[in-house]
C-alpha positions in Angstrom: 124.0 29.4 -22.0 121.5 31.8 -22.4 122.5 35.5 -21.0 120.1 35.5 -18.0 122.3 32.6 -16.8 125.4 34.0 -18.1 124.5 37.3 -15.7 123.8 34.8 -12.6 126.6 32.5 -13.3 129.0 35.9 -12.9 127.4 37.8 -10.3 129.4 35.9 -7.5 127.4 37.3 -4.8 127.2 40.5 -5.5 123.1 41.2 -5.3 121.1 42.7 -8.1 120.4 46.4 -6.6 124.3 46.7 -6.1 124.6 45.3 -10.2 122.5 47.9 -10.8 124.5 50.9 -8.8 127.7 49.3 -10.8 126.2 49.5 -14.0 123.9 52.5 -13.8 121.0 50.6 -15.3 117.7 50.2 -13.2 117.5 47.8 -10.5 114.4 46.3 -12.2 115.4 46.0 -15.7 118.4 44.1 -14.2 116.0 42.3 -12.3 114.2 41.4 -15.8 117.8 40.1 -17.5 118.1 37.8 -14.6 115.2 36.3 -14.7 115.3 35.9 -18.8 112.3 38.2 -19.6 113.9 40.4 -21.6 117.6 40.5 -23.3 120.3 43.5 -22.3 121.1 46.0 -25.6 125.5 45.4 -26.4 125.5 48.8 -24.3 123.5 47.6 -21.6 125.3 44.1 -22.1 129.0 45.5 -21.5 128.2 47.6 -19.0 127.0 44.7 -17.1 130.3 42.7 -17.9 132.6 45.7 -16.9 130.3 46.2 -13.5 130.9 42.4 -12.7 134.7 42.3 -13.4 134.2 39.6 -15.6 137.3 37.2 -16.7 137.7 37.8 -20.5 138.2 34.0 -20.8 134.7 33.2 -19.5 133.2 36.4 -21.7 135.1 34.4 -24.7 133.3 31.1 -24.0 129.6 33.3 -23.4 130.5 34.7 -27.2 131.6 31.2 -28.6 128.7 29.2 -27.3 126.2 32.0 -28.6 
């Protein structure tokens, strides 16, 4: 699973602007890590994951599969 997907796959409808507001990172670079052209930094990365809530166990499979 590539992170762009791993982003999508966890975003449960929440829409990219409101990721962004979550997260404090621009709206369009978070537009670029869903759409795969460019890769989050671990900062930018956990900051995501925090903003979605994300389950540790599907965060552990992300890590494992990479």
């Amino acid at each position: 699973m590539t992170t762009s997907e791993f982003i999508n796959k966890n975003l449960n409808g929440t829409s990219q602007y409101r990721l962004s507001k979550l997260s404090g990172i621009s709206a369009p670079l978070i537009a670029n890590y869903c759409n795969g052209k460019s890769e989050p930094s671990i900062v930018n990365f956990k900051a995501i994951v925090k903003a979605l809530d994300v389950i540790k166990d599907n965060l552990n499979d992300f890590m494992y599969e990479n």
